[in-house]
N, CA, C and O atoms as a Maestro MAE file, in Angstrom:
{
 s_m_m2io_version
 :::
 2.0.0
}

f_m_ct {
 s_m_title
 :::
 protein
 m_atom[220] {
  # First column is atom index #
  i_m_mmod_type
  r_m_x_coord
  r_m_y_coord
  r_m_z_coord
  i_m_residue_number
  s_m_chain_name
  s_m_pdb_residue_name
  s_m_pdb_atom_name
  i_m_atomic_number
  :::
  1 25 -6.105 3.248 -18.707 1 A "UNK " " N  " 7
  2 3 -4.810 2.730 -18.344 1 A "UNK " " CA " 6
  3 2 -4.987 1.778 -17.155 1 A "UNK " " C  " 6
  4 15 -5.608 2.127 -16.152 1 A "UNK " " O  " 8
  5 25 -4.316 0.329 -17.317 2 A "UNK " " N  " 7
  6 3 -4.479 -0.513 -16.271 2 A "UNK " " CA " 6
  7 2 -3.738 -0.220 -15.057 2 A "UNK " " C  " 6
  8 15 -2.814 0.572 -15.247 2 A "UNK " " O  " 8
  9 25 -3.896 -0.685 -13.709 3 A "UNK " " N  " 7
  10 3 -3.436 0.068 -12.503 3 A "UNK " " CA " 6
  11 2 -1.802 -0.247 -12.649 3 A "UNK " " C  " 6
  12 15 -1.003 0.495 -12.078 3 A "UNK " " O  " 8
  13 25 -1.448 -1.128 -13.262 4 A "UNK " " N  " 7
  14 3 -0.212 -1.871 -13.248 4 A "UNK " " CA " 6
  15 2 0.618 -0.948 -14.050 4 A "UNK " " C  " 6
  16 15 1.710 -0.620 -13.585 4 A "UNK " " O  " 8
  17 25 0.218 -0.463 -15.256 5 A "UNK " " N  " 7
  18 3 0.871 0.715 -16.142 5 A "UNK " " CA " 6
  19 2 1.102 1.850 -15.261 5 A "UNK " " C  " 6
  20 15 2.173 2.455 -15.312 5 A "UNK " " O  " 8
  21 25 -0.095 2.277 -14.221 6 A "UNK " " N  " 7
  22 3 0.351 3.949 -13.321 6 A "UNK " " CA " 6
  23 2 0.909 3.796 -12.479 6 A "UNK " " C  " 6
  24 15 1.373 4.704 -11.790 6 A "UNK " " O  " 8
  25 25 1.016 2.808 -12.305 7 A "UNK " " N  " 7
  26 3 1.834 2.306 -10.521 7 A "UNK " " CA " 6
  27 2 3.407 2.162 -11.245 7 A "UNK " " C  " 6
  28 15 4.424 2.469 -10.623 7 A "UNK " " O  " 8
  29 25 3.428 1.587 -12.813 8 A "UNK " " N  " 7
  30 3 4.626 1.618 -13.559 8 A "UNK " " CA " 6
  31 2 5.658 3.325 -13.549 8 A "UNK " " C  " 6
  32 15 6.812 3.628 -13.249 8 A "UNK " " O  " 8
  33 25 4.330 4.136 -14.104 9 A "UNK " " N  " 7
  34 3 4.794 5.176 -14.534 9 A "UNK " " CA " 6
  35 2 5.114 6.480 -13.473 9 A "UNK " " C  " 6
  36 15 5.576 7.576 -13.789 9 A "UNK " " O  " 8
  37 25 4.679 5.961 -11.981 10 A "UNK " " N  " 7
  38 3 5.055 6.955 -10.976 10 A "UNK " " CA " 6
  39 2 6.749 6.650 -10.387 10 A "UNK " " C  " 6
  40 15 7.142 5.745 -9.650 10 A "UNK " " O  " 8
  41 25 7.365 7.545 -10.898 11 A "UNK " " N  " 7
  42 3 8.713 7.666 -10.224 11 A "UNK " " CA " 6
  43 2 9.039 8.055 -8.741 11 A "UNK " " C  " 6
  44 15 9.166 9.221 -8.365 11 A "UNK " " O  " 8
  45 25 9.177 6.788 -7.820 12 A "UNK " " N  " 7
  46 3 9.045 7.106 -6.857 12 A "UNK " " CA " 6
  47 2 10.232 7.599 -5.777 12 A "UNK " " C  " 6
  48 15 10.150 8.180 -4.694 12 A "UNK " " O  " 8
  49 25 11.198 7.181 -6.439 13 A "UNK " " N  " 7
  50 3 12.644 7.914 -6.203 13 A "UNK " " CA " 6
  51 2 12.646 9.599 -5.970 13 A "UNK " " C  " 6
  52 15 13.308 10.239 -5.154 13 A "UNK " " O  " 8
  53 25 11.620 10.113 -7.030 14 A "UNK " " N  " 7
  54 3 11.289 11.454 -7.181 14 A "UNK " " CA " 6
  55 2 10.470 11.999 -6.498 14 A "UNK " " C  " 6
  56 15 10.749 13.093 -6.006 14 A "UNK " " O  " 8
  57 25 9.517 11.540 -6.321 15 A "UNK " " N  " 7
  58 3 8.043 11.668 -5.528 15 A "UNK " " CA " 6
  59 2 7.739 11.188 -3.922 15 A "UNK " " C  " 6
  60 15 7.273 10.110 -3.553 15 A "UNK " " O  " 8
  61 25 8.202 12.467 -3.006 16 A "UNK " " N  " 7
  62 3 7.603 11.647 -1.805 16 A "UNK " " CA " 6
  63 2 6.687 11.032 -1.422 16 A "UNK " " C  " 6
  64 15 5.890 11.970 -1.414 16 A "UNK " " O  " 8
  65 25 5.985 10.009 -1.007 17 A "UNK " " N  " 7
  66 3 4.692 9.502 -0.978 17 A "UNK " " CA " 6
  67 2 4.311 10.167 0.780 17 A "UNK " " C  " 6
  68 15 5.115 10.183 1.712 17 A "UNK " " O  " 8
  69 25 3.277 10.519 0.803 18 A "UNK " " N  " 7
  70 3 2.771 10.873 2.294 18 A "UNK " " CA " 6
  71 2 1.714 10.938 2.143 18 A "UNK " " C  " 6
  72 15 1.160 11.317 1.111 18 A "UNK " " O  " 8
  73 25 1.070 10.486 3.404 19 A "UNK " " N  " 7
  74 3 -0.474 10.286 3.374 19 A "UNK " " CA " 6
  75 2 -1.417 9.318 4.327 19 A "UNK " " C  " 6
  76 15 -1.019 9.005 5.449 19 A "UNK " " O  " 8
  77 25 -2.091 9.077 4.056 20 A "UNK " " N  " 7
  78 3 -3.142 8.208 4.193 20 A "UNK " " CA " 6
  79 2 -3.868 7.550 3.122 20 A "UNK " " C  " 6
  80 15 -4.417 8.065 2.148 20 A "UNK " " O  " 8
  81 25 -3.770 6.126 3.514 21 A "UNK " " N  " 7
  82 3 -4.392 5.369 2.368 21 A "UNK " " CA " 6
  83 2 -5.758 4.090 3.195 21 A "UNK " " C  " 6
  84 15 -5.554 3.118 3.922 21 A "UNK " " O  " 8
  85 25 -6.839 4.567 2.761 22 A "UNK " " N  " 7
  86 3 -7.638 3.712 3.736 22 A "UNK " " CA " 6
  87 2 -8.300 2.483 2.601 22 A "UNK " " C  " 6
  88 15 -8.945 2.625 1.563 22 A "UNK " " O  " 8
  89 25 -7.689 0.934 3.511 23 A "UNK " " N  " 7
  90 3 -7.977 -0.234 2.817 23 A "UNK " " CA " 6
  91 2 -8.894 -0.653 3.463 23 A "UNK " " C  " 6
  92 15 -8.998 -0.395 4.662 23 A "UNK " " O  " 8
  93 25 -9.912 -1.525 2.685 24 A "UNK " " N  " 7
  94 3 -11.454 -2.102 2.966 24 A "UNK " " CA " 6
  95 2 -10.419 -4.025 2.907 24 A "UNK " " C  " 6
  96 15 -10.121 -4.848 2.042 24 A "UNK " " O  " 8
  97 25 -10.296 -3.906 4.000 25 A "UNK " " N  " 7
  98 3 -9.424 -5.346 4.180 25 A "UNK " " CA " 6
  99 2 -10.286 -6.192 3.875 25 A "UNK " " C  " 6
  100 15 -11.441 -5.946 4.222 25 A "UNK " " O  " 8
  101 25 -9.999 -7.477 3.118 26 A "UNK " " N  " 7
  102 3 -10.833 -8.854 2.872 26 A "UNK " " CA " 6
  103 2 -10.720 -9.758 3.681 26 A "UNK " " C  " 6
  104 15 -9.508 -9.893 3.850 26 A "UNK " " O  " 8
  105 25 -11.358 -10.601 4.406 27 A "UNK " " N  " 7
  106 3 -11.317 -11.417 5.009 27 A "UNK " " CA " 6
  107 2 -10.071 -11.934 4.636 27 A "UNK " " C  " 6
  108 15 -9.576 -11.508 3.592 27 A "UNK " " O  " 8
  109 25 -9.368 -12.919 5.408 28 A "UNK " " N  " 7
  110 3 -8.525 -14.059 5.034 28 A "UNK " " CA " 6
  111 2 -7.078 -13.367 4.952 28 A "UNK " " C  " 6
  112 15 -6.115 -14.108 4.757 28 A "UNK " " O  " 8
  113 25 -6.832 -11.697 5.118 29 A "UNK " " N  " 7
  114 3 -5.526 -11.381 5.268 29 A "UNK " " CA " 6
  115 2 -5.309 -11.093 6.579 29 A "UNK " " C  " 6
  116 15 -6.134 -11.212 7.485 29 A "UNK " " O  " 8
  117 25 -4.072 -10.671 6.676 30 A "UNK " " N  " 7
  118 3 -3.652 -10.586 8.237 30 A "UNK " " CA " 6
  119 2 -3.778 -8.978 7.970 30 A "UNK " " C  " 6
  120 15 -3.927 -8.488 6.850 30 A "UNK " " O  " 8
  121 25 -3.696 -8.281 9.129 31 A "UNK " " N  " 7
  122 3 -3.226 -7.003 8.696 31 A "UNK " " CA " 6
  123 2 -1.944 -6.769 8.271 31 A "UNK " " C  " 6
  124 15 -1.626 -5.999 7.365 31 A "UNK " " O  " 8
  125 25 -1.231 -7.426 8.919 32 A "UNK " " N  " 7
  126 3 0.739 -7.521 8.450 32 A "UNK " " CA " 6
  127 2 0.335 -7.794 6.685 32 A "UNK " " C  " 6
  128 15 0.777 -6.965 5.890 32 A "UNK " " O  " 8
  129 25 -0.284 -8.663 6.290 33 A "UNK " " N  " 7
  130 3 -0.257 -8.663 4.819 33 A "UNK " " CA " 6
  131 2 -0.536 -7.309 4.138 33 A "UNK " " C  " 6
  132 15 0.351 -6.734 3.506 33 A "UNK " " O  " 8
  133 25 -1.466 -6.932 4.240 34 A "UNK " " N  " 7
  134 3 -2.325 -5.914 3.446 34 A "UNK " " CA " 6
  135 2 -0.685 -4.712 3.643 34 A "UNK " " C  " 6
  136 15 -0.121 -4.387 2.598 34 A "UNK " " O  " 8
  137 25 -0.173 -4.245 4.865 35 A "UNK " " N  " 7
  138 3 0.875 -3.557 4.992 35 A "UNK " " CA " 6
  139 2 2.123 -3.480 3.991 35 A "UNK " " C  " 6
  140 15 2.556 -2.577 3.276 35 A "UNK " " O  " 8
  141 25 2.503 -4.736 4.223 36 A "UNK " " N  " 7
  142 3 3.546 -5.643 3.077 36 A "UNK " " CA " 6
  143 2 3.006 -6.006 1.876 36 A "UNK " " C  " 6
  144 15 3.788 -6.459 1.039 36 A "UNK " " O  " 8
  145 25 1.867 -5.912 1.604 37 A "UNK " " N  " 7
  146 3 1.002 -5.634 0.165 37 A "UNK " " CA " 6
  147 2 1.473 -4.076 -0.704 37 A "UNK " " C  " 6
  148 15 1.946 -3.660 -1.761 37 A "UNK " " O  " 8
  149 25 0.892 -3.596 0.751 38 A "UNK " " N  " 7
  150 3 1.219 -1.920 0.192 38 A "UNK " " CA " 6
  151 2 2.308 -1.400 -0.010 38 A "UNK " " C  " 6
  152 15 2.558 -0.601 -0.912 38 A "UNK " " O  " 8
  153 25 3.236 -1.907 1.016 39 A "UNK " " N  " 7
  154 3 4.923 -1.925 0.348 39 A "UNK " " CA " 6
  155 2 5.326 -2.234 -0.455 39 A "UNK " " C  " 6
  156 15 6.443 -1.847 -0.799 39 A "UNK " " O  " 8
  157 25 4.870 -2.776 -0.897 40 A "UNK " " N  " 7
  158 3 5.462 -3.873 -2.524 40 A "UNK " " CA " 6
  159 2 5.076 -2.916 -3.942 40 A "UNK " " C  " 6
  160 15 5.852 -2.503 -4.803 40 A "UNK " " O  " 8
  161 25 3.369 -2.711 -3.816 41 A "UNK " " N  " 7
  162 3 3.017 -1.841 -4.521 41 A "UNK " " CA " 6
  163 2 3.552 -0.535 -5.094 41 A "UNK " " C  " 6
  164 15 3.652 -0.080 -6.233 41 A "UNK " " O  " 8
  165 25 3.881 -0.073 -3.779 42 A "UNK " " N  " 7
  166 3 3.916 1.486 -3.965 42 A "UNK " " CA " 6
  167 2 5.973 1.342 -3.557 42 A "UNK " " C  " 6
  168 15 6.473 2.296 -2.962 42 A "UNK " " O  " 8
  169 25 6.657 0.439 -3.849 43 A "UNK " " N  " 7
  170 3 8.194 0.384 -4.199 43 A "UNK " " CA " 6
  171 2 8.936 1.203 -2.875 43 A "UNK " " C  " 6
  172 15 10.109 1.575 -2.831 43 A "UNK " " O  " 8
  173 25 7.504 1.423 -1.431 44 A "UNK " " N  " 7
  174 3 8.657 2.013 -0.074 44 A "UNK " " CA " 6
  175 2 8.634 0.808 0.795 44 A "UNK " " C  " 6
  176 15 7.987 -0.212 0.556 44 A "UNK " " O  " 8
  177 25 9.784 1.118 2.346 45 A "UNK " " N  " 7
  178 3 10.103 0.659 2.801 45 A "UNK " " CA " 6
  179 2 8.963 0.787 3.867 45 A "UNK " " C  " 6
  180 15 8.252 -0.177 4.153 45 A "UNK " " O  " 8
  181 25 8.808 2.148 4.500 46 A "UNK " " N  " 7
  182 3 8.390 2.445 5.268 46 A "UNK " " CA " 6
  183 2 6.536 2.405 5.336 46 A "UNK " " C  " 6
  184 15 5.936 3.151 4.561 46 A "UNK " " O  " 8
  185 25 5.894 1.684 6.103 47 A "UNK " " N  " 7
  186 3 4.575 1.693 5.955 47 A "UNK " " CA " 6
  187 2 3.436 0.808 7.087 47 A "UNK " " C  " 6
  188 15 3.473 -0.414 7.229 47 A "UNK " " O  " 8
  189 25 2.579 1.619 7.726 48 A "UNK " " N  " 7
  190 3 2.121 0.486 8.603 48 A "UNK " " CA " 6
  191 2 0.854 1.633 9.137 48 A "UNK " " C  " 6
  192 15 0.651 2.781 8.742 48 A "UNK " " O  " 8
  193 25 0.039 0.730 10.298 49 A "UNK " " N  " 7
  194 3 -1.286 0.558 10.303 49 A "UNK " " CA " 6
  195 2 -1.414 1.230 11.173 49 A "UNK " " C  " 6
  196 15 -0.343 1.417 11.749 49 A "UNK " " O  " 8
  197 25 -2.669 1.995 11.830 50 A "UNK " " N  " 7
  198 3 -2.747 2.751 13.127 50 A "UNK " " CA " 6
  199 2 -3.435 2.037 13.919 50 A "UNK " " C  " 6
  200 15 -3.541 2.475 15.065 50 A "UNK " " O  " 8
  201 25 -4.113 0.741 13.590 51 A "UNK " " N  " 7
  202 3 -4.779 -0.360 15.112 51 A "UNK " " CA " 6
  203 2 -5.198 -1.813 13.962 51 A "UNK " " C  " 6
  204 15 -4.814 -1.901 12.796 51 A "UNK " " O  " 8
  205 25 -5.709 -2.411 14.398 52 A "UNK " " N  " 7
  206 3 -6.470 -3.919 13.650 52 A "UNK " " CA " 6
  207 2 -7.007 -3.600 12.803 52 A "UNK " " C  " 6
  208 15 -7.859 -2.712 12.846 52 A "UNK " " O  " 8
  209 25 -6.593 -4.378 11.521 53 A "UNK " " N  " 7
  210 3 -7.772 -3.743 10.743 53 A "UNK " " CA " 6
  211 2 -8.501 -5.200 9.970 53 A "UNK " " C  " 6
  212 15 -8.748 -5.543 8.813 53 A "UNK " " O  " 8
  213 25 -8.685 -5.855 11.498 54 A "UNK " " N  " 7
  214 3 -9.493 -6.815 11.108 54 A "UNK " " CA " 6
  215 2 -11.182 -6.711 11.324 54 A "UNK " " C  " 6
  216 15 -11.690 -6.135 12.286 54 A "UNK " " O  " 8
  217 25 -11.894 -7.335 10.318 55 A "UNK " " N  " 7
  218 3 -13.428 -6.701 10.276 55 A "UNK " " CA " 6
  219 2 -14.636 -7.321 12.179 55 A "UNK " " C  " 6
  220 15 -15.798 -6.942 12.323 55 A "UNK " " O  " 8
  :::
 }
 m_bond[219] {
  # First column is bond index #
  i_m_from
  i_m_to
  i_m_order
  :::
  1 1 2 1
  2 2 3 1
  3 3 4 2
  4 3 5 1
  5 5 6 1
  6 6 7 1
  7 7 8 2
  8 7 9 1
  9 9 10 1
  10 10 11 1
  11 11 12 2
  12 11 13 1
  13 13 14 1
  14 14 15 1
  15 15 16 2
  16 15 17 1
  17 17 18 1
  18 18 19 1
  19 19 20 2
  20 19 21 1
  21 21 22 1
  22 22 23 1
  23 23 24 2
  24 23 25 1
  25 25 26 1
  26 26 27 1
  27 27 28 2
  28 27 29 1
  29 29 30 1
  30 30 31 1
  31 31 32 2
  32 31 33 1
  33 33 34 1
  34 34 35 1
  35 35 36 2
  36 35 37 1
  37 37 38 1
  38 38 39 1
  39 39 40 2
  40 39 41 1
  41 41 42 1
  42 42 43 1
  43 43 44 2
  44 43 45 1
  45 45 46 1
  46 46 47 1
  47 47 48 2
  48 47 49 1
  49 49 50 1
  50 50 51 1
  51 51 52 2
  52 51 53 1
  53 53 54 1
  54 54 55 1
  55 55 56 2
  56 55 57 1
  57 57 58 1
  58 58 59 1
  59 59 60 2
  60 59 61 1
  61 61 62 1
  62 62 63 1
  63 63 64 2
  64 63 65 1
  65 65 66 1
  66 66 67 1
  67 67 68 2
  68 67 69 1
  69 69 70 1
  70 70 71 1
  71 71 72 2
  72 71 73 1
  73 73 74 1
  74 74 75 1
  75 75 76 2
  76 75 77 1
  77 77 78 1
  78 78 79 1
  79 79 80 2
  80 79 81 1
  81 81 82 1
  82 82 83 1
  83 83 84 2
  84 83 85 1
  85 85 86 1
  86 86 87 1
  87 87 88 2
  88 87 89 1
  89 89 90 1
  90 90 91 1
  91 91 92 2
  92 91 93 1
  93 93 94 1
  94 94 95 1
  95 95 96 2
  96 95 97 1
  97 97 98 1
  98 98 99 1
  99 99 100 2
  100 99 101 1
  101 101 102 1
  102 102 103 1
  103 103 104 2
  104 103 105 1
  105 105 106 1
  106 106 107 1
  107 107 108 2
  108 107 109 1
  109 109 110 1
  110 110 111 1
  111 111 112 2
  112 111 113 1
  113 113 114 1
  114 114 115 1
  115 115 116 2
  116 115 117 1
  117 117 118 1
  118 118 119 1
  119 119 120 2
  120 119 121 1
  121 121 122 1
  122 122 123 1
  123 123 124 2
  124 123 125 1
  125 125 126 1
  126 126 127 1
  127 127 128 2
  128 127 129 1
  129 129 130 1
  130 130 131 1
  131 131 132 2
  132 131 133 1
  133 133 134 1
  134 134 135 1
  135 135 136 2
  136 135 137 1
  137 137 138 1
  138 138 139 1
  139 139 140 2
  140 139 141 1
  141 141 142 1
  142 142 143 1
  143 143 144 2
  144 143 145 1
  145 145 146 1
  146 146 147 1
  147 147 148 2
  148 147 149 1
  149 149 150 1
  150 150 151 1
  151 151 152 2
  152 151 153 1
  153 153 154 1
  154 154 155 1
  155 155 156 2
  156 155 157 1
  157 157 158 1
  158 158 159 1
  159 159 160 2
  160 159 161 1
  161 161 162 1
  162 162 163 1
  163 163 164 2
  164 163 165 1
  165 165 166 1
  166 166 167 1
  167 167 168 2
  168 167 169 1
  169 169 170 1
  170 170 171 1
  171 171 172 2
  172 171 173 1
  173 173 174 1
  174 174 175 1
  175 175 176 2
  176 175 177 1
  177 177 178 1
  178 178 179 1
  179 179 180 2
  180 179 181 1
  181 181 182 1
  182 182 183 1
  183 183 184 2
  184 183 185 1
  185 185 186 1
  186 186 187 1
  187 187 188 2
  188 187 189 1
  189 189 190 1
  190 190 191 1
  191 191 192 2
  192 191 193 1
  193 193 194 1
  194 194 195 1
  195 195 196 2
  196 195 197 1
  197 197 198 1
  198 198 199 1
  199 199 200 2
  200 199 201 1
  201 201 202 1
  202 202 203 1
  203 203 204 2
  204 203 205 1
  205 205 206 1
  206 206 207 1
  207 207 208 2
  208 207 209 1
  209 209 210 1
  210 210 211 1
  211 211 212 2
  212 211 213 1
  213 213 214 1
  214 214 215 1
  215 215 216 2
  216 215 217 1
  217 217 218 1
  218 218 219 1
  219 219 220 2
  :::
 }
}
């Protein structure tokens, strides 16, 4: 199943999300991106970084 179908099929209205999610940042984003990346993805509001996560 492509990531786009499970990220489809998680109801997130239903499902609290909590956690930790650790990103291997690519050059050329800001950290504000990768944040607002992950917001978009995962359909919350709430989401952000604990220091630089520039390399």
């Amino acid at each position: 199943m492509k990531e786009k179908e499970m990220l489809e099929r998680i109801d997130y209205t239903r499902n609290r999300l909590d956690g930790v999610l650790l990103v291997d940042k690519p050059g050329g984003l800001s950290s504000h991106d990768v944040v607002d990346r992950v917001r978009q993805v995962f359909k919350i509001k709430k989401a952000g970084h604990t220091g630089t996560l520039d390399p």
